[in-house]
C-alpha positions in Angstrom: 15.5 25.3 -22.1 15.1 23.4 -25.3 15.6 20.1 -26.7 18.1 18.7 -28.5 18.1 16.3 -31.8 21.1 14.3 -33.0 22.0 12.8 -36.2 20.1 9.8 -37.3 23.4 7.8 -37.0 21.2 4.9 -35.3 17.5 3.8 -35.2 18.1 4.6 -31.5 19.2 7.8 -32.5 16.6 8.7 -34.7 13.9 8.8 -33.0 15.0 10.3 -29.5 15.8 13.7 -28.0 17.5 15.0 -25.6 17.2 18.0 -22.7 19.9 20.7 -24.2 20.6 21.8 -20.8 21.9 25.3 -22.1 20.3 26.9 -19.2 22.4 25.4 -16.5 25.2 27.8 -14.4 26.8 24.6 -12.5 27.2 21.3 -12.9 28.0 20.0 -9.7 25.6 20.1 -6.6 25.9 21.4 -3.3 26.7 18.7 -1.2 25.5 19.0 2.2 22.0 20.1 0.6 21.8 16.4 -1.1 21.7 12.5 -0.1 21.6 9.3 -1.1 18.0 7.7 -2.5 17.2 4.3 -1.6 15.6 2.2 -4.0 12.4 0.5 -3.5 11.7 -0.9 -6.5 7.8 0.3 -6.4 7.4 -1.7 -3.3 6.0 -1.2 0.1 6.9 -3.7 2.6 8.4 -5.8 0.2 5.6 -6.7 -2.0 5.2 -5.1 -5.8 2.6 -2.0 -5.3 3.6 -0.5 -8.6 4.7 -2.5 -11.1 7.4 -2.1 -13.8 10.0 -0.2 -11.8 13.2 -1.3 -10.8 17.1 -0.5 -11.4 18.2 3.0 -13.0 20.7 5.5 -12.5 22.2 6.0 -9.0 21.0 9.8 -8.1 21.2 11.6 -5.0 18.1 13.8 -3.3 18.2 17.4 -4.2 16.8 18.8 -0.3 14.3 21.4 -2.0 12.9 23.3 0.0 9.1 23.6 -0.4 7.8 25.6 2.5 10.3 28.8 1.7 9.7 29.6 5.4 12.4 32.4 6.1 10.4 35.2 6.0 11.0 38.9 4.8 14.7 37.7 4.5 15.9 38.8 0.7 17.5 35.3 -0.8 20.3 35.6 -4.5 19.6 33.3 -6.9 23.7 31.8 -6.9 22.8 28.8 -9.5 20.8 27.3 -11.4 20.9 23.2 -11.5 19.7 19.8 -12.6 18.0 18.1 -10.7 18.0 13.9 -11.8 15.0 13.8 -9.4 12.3 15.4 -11.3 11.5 17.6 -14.5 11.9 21.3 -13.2 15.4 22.9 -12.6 16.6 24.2 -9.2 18.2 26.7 -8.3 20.6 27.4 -5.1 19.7 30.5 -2.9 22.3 33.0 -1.0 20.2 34.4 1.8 21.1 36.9 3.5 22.2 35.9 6.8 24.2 33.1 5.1 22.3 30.0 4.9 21.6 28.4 1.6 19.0 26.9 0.0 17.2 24.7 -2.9 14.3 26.2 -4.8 12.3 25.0 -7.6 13.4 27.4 -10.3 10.4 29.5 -12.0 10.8 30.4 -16.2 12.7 33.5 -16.4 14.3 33.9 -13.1 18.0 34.0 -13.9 22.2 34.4 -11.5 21.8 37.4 -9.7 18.5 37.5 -9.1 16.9 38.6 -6.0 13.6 36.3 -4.6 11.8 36.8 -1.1 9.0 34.7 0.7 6.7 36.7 3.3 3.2 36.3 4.4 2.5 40.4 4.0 2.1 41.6 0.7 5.2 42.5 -1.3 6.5 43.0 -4.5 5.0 40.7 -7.4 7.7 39.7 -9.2 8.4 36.0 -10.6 10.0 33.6 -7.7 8.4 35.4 -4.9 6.3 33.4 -2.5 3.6 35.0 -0.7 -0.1 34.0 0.5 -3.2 33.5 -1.6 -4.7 36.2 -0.1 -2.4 38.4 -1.3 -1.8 38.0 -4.6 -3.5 39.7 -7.5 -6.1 37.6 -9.3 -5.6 35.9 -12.4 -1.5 35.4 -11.7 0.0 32.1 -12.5 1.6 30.3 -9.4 3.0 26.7 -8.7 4.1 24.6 -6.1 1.3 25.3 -4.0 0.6 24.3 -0.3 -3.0 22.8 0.4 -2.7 23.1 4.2 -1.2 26.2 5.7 2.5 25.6 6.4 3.0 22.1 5.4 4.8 23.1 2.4 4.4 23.2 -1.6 2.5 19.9 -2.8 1.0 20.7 -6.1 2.1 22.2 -9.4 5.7 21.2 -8.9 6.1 19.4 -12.4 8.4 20.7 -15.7 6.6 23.8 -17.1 2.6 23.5 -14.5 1.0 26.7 -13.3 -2.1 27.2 -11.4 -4.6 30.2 -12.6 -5.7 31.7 -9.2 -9.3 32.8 -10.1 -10.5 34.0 -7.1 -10.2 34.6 -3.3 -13.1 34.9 -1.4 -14.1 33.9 2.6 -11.7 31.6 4.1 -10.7 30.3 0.5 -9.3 30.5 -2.8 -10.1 29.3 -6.0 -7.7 27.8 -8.0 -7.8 26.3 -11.4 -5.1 24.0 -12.0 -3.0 22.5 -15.1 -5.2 19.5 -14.8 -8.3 21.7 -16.0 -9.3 21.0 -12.1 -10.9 23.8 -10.2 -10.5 23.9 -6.7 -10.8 25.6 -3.3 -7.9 26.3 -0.7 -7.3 28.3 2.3 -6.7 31.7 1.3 -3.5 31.8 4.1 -1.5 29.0 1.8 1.6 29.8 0.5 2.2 30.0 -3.4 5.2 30.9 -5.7 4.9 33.5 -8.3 5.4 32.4 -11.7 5.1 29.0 -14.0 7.4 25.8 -13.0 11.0 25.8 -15.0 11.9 23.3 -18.4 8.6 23.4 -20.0 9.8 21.4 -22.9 10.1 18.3 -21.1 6.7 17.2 -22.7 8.5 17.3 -26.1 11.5 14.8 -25.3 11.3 11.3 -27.1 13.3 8.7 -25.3 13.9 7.0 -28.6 14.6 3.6 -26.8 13.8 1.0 -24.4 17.8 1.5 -22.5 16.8 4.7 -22.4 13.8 3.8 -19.6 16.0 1.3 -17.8 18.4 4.2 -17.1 15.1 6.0 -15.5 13.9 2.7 -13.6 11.4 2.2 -15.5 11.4 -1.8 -16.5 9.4 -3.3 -19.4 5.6 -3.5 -19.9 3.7 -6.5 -20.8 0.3 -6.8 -21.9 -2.0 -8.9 -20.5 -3.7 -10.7 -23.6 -0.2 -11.9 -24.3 0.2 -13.9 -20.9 -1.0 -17.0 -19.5 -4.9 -17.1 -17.9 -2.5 -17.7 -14.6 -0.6 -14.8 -15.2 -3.4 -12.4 -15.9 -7.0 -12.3 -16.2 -6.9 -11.3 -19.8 -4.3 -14.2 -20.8 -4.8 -17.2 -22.8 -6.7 -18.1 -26.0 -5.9 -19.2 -29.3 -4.2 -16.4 -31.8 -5.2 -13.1 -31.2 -8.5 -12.7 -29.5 -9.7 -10.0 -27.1 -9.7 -10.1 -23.4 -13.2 -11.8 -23.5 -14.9 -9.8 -20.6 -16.8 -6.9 -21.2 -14.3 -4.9 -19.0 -9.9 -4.7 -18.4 -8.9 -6.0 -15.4 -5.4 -5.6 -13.2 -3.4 -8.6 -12.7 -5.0 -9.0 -9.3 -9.1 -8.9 -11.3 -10.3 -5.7 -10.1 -11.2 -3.3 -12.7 -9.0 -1.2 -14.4 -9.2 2.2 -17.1 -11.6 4.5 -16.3 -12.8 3.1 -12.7 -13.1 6.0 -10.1 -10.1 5.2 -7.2 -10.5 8.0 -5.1 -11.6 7.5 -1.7 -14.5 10.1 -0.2 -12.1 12.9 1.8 -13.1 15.3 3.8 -11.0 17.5 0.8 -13.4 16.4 -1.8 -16.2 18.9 -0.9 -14.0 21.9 -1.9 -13.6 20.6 -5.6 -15.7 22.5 -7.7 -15.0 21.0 -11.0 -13.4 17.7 -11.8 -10.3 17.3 -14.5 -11.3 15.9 -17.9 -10.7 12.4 -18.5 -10.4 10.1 -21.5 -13.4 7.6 -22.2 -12.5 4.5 -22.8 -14.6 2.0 -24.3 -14.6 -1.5 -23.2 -12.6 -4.4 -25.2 -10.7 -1.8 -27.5 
């Protein structure tokens, strides 16, 4: 897991890197454990939700499977993969009584290896999934489940870990790669270890075709609009937005405005993640 520099034999070239993939066994997917992916185009019910996306790569859905819920069966690790979906790699499980499965592939587990899921206490070993409750203080975990059963939804990106700082009544303290400290049940399910590729982060796309092969479509700033295009638009030469705050296309405000709805989840935040300041007009 590294990256990967070419020669400068293009400005393209010369400022972008790429994933070396040297840790991959197979190049090819399973198939019945993949499907097509419909494209939305970051819309929800045909109107724009999230803008710039559109286009990209055709891929198929790598079925990962986040709950890990066949128990005290002993799974090999047959492959490991790429998966165009998201950051991490994933690898494909032999389990014993013959079915196979996707996993989101931990740093260090390697072919041949030997993983199990149970909710008793077990060996503590890197890939093995077992309850809060009963695993060791201060261990690194990822792809974390923040209802009992419902399956891995946090710490699933290239290289995240969560801290697990302490376990104590009905919960557990987590701190997680956000700098986030938090509270779940102590019965959720967690994965040993720290999420696969951590040297995404250090990949430089280099250039813009590079981001239309990911879906991800040009970005326009506001000041350089029209006043109908954009609430910061218009004006003669280069002046500032001309409000004391940034606004979204539609005029609410934008950078640094708390989005987060009250949740019944909120109460069992203990500390919030650090966030840049920004200062108004800059």
């Amino acid at each position: 897991m590294a990256v990967k520099r070419y020669k400068p034999t293009t400005p393209g070239r010369r400022l972008s890197s790429v994933d070396a993939f040297e840790d991959l066994t197979s190049k090819k997917p399973l198939k019945k454990l993949t499907k097509t992916r419909k494209k939305f185009a970051g819309r929800t019910k045909g109107k724009i939700t999230v803008r710039h996306r559109g286009g990209g790569a055709k891929q198929r859905i790598r079925l990962v499977d986040f709950k890990r819920n066949k128990f005290d069966i002993p799974a090999k690790v047959a492959t490991v993969e790429y998966d165009p979906n998201r950051g991490a790699r994933i690898v494909l499980l032999h389990y014993a009584d013959g079915e196979k499965r996707y996993m989101l592939a931990p740093i260090g587990l390697k072919v041949g290896d030997t993983v199990l899921s149970s909710k008793a206490k077990g060996e503590i070993q890197t890939g093995n999934r077992f309850e809060l409750q009963n695993i060791p203080i201060g261990m690194q975990v990822y792809n974390i489940e923040l209802n009992p059963g419902r399956g891995g939804q946090i710490v699933r990106g290239a290289g995240t870990a969560a801290q697990l700082m302490a376990v104590e009544g009905p919960y557990a303290t987590l701190r997680l790669p956000s700098g986030e400290v938090r509270m779940v049940p102590r019965t959720c399910m967690a994965t040993i270890g720290q999420t696969s590729n951590p040297d995404r982060r250090l990949i430089r796309w280099g250039k813009a075709g590079r981001m239309r092969h990911r879906g991800i479509r040009p970005t326009v700033r506001g000041k350089a609009m029209n006043p109908v295009d954009h609430p910061h638009g218009g004006g003669e030469g280069s002046n500032p937005i001309g409000m004391k705050r940034p606004k979204t296309p539609t005029g609410k405000p934008a950078l640094g405005v708390k989005t987060r709805r009250k949740r019944a989840s909120g109460k069992l935040i203990i500390k919030r993640r650090k966030k840049g300041r920004f200062v108004g007009g800059k």
